[in-house]
C-alpha positions in Angstrom: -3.2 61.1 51.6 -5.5 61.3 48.3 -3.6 58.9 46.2 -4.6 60.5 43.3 -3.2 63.8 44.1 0.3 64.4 42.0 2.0 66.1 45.2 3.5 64.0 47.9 1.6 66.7 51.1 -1.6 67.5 48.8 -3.4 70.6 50.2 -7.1 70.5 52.1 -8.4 71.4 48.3 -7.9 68.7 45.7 -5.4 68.9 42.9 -3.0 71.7 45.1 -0.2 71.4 47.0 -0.1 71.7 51.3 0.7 75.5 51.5 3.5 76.5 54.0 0.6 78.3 55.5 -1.2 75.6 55.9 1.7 73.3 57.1 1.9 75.7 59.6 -2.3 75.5 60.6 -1.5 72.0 60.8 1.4 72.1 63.2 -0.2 74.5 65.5 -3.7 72.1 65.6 -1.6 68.9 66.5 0.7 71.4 68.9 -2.9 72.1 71.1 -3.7 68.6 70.7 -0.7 67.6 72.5 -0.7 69.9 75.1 1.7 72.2 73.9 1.7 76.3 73.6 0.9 76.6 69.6 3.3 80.2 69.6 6.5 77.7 70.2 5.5 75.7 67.5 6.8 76.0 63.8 8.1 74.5 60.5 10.9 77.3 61.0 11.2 75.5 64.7 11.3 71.8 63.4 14.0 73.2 60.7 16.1 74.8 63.8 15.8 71.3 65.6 16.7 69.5 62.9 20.1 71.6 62.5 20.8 71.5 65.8 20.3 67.6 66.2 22.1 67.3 63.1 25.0 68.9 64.4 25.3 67.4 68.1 25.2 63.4 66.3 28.1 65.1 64.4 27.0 66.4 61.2 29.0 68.5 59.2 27.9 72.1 58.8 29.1 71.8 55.4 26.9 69.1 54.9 23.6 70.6 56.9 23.9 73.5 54.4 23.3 71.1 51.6 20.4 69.6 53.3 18.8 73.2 54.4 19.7 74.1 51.0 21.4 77.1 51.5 23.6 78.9 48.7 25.7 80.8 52.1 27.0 78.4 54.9 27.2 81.5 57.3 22.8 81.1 56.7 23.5 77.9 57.9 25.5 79.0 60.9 22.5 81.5 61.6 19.9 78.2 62.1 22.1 76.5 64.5 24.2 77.1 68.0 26.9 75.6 70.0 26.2 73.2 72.1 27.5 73.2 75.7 28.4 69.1 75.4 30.2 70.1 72.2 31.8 72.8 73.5 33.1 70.7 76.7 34.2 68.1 74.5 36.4 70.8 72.7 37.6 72.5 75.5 38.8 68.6 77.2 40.1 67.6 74.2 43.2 70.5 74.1 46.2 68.4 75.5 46.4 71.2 78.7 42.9 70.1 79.8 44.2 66.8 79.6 47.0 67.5 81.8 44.6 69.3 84.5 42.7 66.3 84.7 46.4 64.6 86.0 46.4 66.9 88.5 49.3 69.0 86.2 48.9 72.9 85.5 46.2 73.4 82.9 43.1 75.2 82.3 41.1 73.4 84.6 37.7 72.0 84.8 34.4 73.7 85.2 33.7 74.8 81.4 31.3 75.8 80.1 29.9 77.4 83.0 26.6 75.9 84.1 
């Protein structure tokens, strides 16, 4: 990092900023370097990771639309998925799953499918 630069990720030329473009150049470079297929590697990537780790140590999506900055929490909703763990836990947490695991009528093991 030039120390002298006023931005915290200065750009290749001195006195600009990194570029998203050339975030991107970067990525892809340590991406080969490591062995990994460049075309599955992004900043848009990292942000969808991010979201989605966010969310499975328990974030709130209220709060991950703050951090992704996004004025719309359904463009939040876009960057992230359901996670099958999350979805189990859900699905055994409903008092008739409960019972099924008893061995009582409920709705019974076996979701999400594999």
């Amino acid at each position: 990092r030039d120390l002298r630069s006023p931005y915290l990720f200065p750009g290749r030329t001195p006195g600009t900023p990194l570029t998203r473009q050339g975030f991107d150049g970067i990525l892809r470079e340590v991406a080969l370097r490591a062995g990994l297929d460049p075309a599955r590697v992004s900043p848009h990537v990292l942000r969808h990771s991010f979201a989605t780790h966010m969310l499975a140590r328990g974030a709130d999506l209220r709060a991950l639309q703050v951090l992704l900055g996004h004025a719309d929490i359904a463009t939040t909703q876009i960057y992230t998925h359901v996670l099958a763990e999350r979805l189990r836990q859900a699905v055994e947490s409903h008092p008739l799953a409960r019972a099924a695991g008893r061995g009582e009528k409920g709705i019974g093991r076996g979701f999400p499918p594999e």
